[in-house]
C-alpha positions in Angstrom: 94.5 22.6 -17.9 94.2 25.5 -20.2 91.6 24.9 -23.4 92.8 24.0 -26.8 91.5 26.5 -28.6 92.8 29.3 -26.1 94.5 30.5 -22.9 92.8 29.6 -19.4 91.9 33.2 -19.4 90.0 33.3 -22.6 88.4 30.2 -21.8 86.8 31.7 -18.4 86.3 35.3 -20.0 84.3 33.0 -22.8 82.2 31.6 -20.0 81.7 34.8 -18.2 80.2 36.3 -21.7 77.7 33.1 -22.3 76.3 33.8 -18.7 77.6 30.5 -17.4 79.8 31.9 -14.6 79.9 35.4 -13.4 83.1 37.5 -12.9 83.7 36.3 -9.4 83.4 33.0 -9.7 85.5 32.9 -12.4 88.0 35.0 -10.4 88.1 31.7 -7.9 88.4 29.2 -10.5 91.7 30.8 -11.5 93.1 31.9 -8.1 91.9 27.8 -7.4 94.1 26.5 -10.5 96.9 29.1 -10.3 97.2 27.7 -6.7 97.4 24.4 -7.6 100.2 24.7 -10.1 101.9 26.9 -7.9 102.1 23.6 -5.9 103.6 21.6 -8.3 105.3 23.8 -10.7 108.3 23.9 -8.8 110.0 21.3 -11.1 108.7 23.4 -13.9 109.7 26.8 -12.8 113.3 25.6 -12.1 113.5 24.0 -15.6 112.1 27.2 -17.4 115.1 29.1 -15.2 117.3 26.7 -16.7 116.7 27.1 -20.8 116.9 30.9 -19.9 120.7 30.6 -18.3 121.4 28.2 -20.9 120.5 30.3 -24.0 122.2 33.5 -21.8 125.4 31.5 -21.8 125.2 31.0 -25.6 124.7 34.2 -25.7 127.4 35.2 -23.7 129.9 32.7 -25.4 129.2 34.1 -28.7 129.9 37.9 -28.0 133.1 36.6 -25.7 134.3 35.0 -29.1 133.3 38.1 -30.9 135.5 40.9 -28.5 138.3 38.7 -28.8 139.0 36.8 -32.4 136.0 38.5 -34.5 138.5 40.8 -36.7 140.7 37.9 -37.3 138.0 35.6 -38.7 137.1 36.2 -42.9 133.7 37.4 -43.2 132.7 33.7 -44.7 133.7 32.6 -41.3 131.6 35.4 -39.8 128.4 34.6 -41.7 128.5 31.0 -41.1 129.3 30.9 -37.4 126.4 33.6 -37.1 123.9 31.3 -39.7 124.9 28.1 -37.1 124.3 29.9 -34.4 120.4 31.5 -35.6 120.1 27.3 -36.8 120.7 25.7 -33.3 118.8 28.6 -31.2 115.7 28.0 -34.2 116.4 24.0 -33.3 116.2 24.9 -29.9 113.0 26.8 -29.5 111.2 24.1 -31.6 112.3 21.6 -29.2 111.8 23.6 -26.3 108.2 24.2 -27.7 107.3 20.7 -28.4 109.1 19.6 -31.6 107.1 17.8 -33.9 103.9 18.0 -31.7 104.6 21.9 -32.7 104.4 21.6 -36.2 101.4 19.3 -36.2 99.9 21.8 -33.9 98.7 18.9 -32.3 98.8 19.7 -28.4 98.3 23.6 -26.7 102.1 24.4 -25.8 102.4 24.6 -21.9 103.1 28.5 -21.1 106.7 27.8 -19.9 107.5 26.1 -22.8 106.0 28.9 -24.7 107.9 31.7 -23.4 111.1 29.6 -23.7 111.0 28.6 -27.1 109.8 32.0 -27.9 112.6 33.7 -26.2 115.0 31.2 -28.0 113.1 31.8 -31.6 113.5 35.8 -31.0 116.9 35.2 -30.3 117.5 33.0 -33.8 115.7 36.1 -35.5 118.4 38.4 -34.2 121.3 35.9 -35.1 119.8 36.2 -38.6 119.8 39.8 -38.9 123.5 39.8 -37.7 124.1 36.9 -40.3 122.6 39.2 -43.4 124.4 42.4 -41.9 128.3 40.5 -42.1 127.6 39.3 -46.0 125.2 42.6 -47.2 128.0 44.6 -45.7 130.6 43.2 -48.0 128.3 42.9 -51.4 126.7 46.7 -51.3 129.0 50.0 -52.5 129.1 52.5 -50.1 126.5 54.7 -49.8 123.9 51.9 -51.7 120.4 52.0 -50.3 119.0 50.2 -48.9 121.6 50.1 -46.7 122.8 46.8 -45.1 121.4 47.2 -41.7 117.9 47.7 -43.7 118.4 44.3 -44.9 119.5 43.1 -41.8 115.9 44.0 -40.4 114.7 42.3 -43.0 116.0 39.4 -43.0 115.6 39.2 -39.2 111.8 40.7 -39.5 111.1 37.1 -42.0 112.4 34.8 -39.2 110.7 36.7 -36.3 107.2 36.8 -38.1 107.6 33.0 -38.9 108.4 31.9 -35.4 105.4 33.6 -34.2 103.4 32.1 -36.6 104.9 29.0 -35.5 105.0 29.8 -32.0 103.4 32.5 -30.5 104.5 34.4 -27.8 105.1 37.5 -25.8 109.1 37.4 -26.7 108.3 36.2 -30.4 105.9 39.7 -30.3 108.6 41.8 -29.3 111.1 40.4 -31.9 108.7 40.9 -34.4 108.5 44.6 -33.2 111.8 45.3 -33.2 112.4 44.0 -36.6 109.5 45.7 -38.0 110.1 49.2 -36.3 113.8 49.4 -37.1 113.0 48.4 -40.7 110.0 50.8 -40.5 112.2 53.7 -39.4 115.7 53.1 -40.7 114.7 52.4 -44.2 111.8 54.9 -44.6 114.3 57.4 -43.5 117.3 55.9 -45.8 115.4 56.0 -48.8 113.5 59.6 -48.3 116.9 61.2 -47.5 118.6 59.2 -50.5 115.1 60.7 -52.8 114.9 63.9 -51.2 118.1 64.6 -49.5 116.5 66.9 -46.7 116.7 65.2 -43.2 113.8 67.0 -42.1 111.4 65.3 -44.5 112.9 62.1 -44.1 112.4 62.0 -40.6 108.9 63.0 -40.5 108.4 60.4 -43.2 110.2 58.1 -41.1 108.1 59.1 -38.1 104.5 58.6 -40.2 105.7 55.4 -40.9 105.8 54.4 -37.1 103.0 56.0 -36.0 100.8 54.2 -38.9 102.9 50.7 -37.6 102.1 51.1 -33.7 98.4 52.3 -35.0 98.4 48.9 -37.1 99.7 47.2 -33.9 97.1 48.0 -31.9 94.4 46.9 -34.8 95.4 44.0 -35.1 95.3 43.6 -31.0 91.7 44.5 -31.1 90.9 42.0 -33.7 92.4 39.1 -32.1 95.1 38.5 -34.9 97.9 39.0 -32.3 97.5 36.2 -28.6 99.5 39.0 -26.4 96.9 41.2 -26.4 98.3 43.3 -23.9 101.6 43.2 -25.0 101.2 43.9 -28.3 98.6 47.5 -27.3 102.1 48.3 -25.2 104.3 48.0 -28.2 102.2 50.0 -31.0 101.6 52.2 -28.1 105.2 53.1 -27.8 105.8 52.5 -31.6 103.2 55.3 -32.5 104.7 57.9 -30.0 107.7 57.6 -30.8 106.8 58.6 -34.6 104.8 61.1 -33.1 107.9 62.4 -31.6 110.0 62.7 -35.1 107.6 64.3 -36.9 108.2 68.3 -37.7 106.0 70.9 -35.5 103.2 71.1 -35.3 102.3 67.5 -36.2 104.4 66.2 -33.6 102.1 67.8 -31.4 99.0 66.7 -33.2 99.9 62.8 -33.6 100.9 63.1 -29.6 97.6 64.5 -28.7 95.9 61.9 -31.0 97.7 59.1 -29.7 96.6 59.7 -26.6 92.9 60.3 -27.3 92.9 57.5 -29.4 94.3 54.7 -26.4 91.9 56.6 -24.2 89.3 55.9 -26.9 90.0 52.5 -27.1 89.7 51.1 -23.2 86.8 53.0 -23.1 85.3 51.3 -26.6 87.1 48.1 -26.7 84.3 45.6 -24.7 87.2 42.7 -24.0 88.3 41.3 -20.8 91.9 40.9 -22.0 94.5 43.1 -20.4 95.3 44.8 -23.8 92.2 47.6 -22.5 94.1 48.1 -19.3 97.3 48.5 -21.4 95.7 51.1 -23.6 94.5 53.0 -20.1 98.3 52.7 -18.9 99.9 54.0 -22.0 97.3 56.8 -22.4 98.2 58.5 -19.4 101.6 58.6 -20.4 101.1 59.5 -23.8 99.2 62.4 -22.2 101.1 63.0 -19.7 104.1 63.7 -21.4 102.2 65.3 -24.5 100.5 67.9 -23.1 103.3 70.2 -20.8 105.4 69.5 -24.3 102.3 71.9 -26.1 102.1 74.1 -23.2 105.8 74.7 -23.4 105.7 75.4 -27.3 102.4 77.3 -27.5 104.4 79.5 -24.9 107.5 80.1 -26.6 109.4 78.1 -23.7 108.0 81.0 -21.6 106.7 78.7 -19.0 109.4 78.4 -16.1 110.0 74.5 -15.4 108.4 74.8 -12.1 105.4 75.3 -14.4 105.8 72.8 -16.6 106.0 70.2 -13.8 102.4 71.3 -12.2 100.8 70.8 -15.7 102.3 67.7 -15.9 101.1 66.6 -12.3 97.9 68.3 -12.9 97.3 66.4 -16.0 98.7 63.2 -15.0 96.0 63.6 -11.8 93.0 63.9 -14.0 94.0 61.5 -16.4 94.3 59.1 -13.7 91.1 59.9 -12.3 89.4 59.6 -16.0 91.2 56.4 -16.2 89.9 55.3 -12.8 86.7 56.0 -13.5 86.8 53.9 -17.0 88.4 51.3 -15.4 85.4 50.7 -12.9 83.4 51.2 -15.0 84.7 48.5 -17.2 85.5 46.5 -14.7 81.4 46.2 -13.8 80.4 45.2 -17.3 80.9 41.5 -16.8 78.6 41.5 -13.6 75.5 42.7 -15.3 73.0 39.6 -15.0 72.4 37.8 -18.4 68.7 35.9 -18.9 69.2 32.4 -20.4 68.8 31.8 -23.4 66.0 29.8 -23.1 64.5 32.3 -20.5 61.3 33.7 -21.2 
């Protein structure tokens, strides 16, 4: 039975800290309890499958209806039908989740629940943003900004944030990613261009403004603010790079390199037994990975034949791996050092 006040896994890494247990032991607790379930979590599993197929075949019904009688409909009909749609998958996540139970925060939602009603939330949030696109389309003059798909993020960014205050879980995370990155990037960009008018500088401003989000991200994984730990080092990881990537050289090149010594920076630093280290170890190689045969191929002129650029990228991708290796066990031996008791002389 997982803890009130956390997941099984931060109940037995809390136990591992105090001394009480030691890594392995704590290792056979879970295998012990994960077996057990496994036993009788058949009925559970199947009905898990079931809310997913069932809010698929919403799904599915509502972009049928669309490809066939959507440019008939007025767009009051189209905003409703979308707003009744985001309502019943928003009803449908809270019952999934526990209904009223939920709200009173009462009881620690079961993990299947969890994941259902926070697929079924995420998908309310995107309902919403389609909702506010169909009537912001119709209101703004062309060419106004922000644009309508900047409120649409918006709008959608609102629902996905209170769901996972609500409810929080790995899909709720990743709404509230996508929300916040497209609004990050699509509206930074919008309204530099619309201030500036050169594309260049909006797109670097545009890619600053990611980079800082994913770096934020991450931050607020380390601090405990966010309960996917690992998830949500994945996302900023990704987030970051890819503002890396739109920025003008040679900053592009800079924020790459930085992103990756700043992931590799944190698995080694970050003293947690949550999998958002090993996340940060995963995403570093990458990010190096790709980042540095990118430099060798600008500092070169594009002089470097591909063949080349392939056995820095091997060559690096093999010592980052070993580096990573190496942290890994390293970390990995941490929670086996003996503690004295407190009341130990």
């Amino acid at each position: 039975m997982e803890a009130r006040d956390g997941t099984r896994a931060e109940a037995l890494a809390r136990l591992v800290g105090q001394g009480v247990i030691d890594r392995g032991q704590a290792d056979a607790v879970a295998a012990a309890l994960e077996a057990a379930e496994g036993r009788s979590g058949t009925g559970g599993r199947w009905a898990e499958v079931l809310g997913y197929v069932g809010g698929g075949l919403v799904l599915a019904a509502v972009g049928t209806f669309m490809a066939t009688a959507w440019d008939v409909l007025d767009i009051g009909v189209r905003v409703t039908l979308l707003a009744v749609v985001a309502a019943v998958l928003a009803a449908a996540g809270a019952g999934m989740a526990g209904g009223a139970a939920l709200l009173r925060r009462s009881a620690e939602t079961a993990p299947a629940r969890r994941r259902i009603g926070g697929a079924l939330f995420a998908l309310a949030a995107l309902s919403t943003a389609f909702a506010t696109a169909e009537a912001v389309e119709k209101v703004l003059p062309s060419g106004f900004v922000p644009s309508s798909p900047t409120w649409a993020a918006a709008a959608g960014l609102v629902v996905a944030v209170a769901a996972y205050a609500l409810l929080r879980s790995a899909p709720g995370l990743v709404a509230v990613w996508v929300m916040s990155a497209f609004l990050v990037g699509f509206g930074v960009h919008e309204a530099v261009q619309e201030s500036v008018g050169a594309w260049e500088t909006a797109a670097t401003a545009a890619g600053a403004g990611l980079f800082l989000l994913g770096a934020l991200g991450i931050a607020l994984a380390v601090a405990g603010v966010l309960r996917e730990q690992g998830t949500a080092v994945g996302l900023g990881a990704v987030t970051a790079y890819t503002g890396a990537l739109m920025l003008q050289t040679p900053l592009n090149h800079v924020a790459e390199l930085a992103a990756a010594a700043g992931l590799f920076a944190l698995f080694a630093l970050w003293n947690s037994g949550a999998r958002g280290s090993g996340s940060a170890l995963v995403f570093g190689v990458v990010t190096v990975t790709i980042a540095v045969p990118r430099l060798v191929w600008e500092l070169t002129d594009g002089q470097v034949s591909a063949a080349g650029v392939l056995l820095v990228a091997g060559a690096v991708l093999l010592v980052a791996s070993a580096v990573g290796i190496r942290l890994r066990h390293r970390a990995a031996a941490e929670p086996d050092r003996p503690r004295a008791a407190p009341d130990a002389p």
